[in-house]
C-alpha positions in Angstrom: -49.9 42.5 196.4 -51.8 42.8 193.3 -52.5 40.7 190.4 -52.8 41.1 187.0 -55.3 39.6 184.6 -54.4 38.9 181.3 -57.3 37.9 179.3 -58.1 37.0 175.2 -60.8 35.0 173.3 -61.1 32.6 170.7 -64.7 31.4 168.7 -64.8 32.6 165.1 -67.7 34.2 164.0 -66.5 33.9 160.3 -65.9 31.1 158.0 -64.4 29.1 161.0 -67.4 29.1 163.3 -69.1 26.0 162.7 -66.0 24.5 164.0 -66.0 26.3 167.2 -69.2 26.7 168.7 -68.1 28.2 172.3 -66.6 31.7 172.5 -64.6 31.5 175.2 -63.0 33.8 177.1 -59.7 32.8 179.0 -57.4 34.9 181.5 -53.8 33.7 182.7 -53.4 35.4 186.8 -50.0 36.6 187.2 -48.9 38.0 190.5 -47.2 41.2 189.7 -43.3 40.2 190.7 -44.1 37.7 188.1 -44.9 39.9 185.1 -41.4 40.6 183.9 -40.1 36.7 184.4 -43.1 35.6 182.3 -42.3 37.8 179.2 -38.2 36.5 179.8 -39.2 33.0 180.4 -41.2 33.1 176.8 -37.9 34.6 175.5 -36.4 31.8 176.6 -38.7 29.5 174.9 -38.3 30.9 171.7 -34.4 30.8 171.8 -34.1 27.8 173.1 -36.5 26.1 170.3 -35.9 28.5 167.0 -32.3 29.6 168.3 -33.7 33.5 168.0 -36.1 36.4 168.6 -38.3 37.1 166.0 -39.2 40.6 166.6 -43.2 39.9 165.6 -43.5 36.6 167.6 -46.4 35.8 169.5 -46.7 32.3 170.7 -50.2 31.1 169.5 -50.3 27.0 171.0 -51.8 26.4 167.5 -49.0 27.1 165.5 -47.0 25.1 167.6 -48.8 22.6 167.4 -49.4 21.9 164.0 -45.9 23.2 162.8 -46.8 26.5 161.4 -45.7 30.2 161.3 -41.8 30.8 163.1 -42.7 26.7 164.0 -42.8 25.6 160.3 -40.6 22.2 159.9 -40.1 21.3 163.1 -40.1 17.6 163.5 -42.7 16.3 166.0 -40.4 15.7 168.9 -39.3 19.9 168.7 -42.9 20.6 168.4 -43.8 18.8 171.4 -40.8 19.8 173.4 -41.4 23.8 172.4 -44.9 23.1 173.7 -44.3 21.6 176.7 -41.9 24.2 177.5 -44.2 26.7 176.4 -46.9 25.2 178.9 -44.5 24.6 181.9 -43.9 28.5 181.7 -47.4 27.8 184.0 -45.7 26.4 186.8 -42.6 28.5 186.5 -44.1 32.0 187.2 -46.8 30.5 189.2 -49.9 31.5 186.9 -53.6 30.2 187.2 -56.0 30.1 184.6 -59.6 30.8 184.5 -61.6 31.0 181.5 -66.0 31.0 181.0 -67.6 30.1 177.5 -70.6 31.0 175.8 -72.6 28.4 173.2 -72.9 30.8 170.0 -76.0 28.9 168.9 -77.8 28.4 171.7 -77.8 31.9 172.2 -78.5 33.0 168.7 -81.7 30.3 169.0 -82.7 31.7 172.6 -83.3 35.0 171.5 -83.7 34.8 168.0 -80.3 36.3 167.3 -81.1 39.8 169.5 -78.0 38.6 171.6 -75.1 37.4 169.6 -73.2 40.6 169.9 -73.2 40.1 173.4 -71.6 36.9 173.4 -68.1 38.5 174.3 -69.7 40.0 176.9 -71.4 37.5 178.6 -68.3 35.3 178.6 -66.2 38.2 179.8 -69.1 38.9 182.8 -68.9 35.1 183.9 -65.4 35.0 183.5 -64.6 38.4 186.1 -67.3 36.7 188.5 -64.5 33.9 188.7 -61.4 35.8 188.9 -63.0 38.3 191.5 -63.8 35.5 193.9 -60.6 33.5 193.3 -59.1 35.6 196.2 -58.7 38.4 197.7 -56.1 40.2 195.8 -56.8 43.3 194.0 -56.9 42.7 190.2 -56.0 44.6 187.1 -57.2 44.0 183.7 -55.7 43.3 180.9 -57.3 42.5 177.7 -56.4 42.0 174.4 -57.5 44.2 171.8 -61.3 43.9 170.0 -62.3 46.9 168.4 -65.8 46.2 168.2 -66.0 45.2 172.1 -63.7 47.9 173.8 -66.1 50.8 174.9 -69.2 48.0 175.9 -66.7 45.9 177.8 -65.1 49.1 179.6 -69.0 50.0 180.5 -69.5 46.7 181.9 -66.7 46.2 183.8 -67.6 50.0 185.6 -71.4 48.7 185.9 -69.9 45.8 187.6 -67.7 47.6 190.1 -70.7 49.4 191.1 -73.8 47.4 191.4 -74.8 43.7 191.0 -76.9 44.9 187.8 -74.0 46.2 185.9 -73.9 43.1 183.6 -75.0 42.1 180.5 -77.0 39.9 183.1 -77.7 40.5 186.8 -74.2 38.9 188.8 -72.3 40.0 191.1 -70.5 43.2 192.0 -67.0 43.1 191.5 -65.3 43.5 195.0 -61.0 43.1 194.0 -61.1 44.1 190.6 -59.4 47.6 190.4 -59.5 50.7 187.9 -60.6 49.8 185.0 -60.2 47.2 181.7 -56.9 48.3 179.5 -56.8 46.9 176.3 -53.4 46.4 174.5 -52.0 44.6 171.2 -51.1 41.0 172.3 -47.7 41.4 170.5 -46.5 43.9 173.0 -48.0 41.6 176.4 -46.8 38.2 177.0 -48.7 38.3 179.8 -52.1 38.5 177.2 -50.2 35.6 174.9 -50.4 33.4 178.1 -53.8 33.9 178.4 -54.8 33.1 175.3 -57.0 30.3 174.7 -54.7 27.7 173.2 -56.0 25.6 170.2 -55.9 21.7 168.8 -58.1 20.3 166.4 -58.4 17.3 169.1 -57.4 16.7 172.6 -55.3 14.3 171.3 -54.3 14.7 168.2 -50.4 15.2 168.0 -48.5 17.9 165.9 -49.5 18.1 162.0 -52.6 15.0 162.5 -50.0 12.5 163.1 -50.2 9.6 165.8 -52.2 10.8 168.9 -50.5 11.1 171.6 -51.7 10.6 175.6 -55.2 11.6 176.2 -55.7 14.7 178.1 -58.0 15.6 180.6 -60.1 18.5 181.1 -59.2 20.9 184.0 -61.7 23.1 185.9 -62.1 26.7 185.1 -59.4 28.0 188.0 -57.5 25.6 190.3 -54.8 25.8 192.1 -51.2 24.8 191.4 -50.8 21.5 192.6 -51.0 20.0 189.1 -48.0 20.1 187.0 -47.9 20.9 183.6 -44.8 19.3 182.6 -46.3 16.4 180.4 -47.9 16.5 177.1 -51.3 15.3 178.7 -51.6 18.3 180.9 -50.4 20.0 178.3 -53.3 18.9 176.0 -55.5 19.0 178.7 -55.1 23.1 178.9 -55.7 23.4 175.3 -58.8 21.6 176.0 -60.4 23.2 178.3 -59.8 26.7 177.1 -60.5 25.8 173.8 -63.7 24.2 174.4 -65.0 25.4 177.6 -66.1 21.6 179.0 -65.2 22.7 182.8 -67.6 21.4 185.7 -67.1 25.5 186.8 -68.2 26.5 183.3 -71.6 29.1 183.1 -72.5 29.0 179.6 -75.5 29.8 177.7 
């Protein structure tokens, strides 16, 4: 039974960038009788909490959070409850998440800027190593779009599935993943909304900077699914990880 890989990033390298130094790259595994309850389930969420279907919806965890976009004046307690819901969609079609990161100054300092371009990459490279190991399932990639990224990435990815040089670095071959890495617009895959890396501006800061709310705690890069994500603090703790990339499984540069 195959999987299927749904995988985005987050790291600006514009005006935002200071305040994300990581570019991480995160993927949500969904077993492939799940891929059509995930995409009703997020229906769900979005009728249940705004009471219809926006036909350009994507559920970002930042606007959630902070009350913006289709989320705009929602009192705290919605926001939190839409999240949670959002989040527990985890547990209900059984997904894992694995993400890697890459420090985008440490980089640019280690080789004088040569390499920053390749930050993507890297991640994406560290980030397959994971997900090919996690078990023995074949794998199919799915990627959000990146114009700048697609035809290097899809290079990789066949380097990869051929020898253990195919990297941006030398790795590991790539023994479950199948075919090759399809990019498509995150509105049209929930799967790809799932996978991307949600964002707070703290672990636990609650909606719109009002009274924190439980601590989180960081998760490693791909575990299993004996933790539940039912709270707010697991909740948090998702958004954390992805969104900072501090995961005792973590390869960054």
């Amino acid at each position: 039974m195959a999987k299927f890989v749904y995988i985005d990033e987050t790291g600006s390298s514009g005006k935002a960038a200071k305040r994300q130094p990581h570019l991480t790259v995160a993927a949500a595994i969904v077993d492939e009788t799940m891929v059509q309850p995930l995409r009703e389930a997020l229906h769900a969420v979005a009728w249940k909490h705004l009471g219809w279907l926006p036909a350009d919806l994507e559920f970002h965890g930042q606007e959630i959070w902070n009350g913006t976009g289709y989320w705009s004046g929602k009192s705290y307690d919605d926001l939190i409850a839409a999240y949670e819901d959002a989040m527990q969609v985890l547990d209900t079609c059984d997904i894992d998440v694995a993400h890697a990161s890459i420090h985008k100054a440490r980089l640019h300092d280690r080789y004088d800027g040569a390499a920053d371009m390749n930050a993507y990459r890297l991640a994406l490279q560290f980030l397959l190593e994971k997900v090919d190991t996690y078990s023995s399932s074949l794998k199919i990639l799915i990627a959000d779009e990146t114009k700048e990224q697609q035809i290097p990435a899809l290079k990789m990815v066949q380097g990869m599935q051929n020898w253990t040089w195919g990297g941006e670095v030398p790795g590991r071959q790539l023994k479950t993943i199948i075919d090759t890495l399809h990019f498509v617009s995150s509105h049209d895959s929930a799967g790809v909304q799932h996978g991307r890396p949600h964002r707070v501006r703290h672990p636990t800061a609650a909606p719109h900077g009002g009274a924190p709310e439980r601590a989180g705690r960081d998760r490693s890069a791909l575990e299993p699914r004996e933790r539940a994500h039912s709270d707010v603090a697991r909740a948090v703790a998702v958004t954390r990880s992805l969104a900072t990339g501090r995961s005792r499984d973590d390869r960054s540069e």
